[in-house]
N, C-alpha and C positions, 0 to 999 in steps of 0.2 A: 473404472466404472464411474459412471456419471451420479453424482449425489442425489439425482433425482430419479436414476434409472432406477426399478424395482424387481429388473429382471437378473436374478440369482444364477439361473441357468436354464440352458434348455436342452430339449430332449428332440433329437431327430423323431423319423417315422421307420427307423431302423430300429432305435432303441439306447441308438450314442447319445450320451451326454455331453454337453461343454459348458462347463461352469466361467461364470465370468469374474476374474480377479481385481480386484482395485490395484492401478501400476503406481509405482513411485513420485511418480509428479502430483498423483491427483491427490496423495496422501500429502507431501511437501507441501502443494496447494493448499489443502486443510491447513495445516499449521499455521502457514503464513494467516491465512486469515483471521485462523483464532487468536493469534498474536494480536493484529493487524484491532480487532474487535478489545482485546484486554487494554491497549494503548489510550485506540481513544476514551476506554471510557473513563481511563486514567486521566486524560486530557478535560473532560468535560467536567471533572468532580474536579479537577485545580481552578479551571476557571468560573465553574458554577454558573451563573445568569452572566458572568461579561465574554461567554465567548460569542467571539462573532461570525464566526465559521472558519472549515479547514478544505484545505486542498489535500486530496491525494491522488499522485500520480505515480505510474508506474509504468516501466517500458521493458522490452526483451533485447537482447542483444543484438538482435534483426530490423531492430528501429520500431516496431509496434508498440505504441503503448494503449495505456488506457488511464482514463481520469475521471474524478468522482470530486463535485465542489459541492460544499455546504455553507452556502451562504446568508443571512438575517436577508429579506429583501430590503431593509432601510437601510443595511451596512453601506456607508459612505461609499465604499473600494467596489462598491459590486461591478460598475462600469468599468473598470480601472485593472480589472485584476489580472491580468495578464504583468501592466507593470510594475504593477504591486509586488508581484511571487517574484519578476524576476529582482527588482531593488533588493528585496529580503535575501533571494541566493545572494547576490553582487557581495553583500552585506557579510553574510555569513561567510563566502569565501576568502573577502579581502581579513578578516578580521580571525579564522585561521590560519591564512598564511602569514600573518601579523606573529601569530604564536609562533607559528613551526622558524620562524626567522629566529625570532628571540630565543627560542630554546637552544636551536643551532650553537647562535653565538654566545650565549653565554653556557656553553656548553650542557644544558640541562636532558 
């Protein structure tokens, strides 16, 4: 059932009723978001006035995603930000396979 829906149930002109259930995903979906909501604001109380805004994307297994950017309009990157997020993944990838190498070998 749609978060926004208010329809509980209904009632034919028979007298059947069908109630409508909240399914699995929309509940999952809650969550994610209340999380998704606790994070950043965890995010924005660390950086106080220096944050300069955040990307959030998200996609399904089917290739669809969806994206939500928060950017200062004066942030330097704002033109930029496509290569910005990707440098920053490049970054963060190279720099845990840097780990998982090291741990490997020195057996950790």
């Amino acid at each position: 059932m749609d978060a926004h829906c208010r329809i509980g149930k209904i009632t034919f002109r028979s007298g059947a009723e069908m109630r409508l259930l909240p399914n699995a995903r929309e509940r999952t979906t809650a969550l994610v978001f209340s999380d998704l909501d606790r994070t950043l604001g965890h995010v924005r109380r660390i950086y106080a006035g220096d944050l300069g805004g955040f990307i959030l994307i998200s996609w399904k297994h089917d290739g669809a995603f969806n994206s939500f950017v928060n950017v200062q309009t004066d942030y330097p990157t704002r033109n930029t930000l496509p290569e910005y997020v990707a440098e920053v993944m490049r970054r963060d990838n190279a720099t845990q396979d840097a780990e998982d190498l090291l741990k490997h070998r020195l057996g950790l």
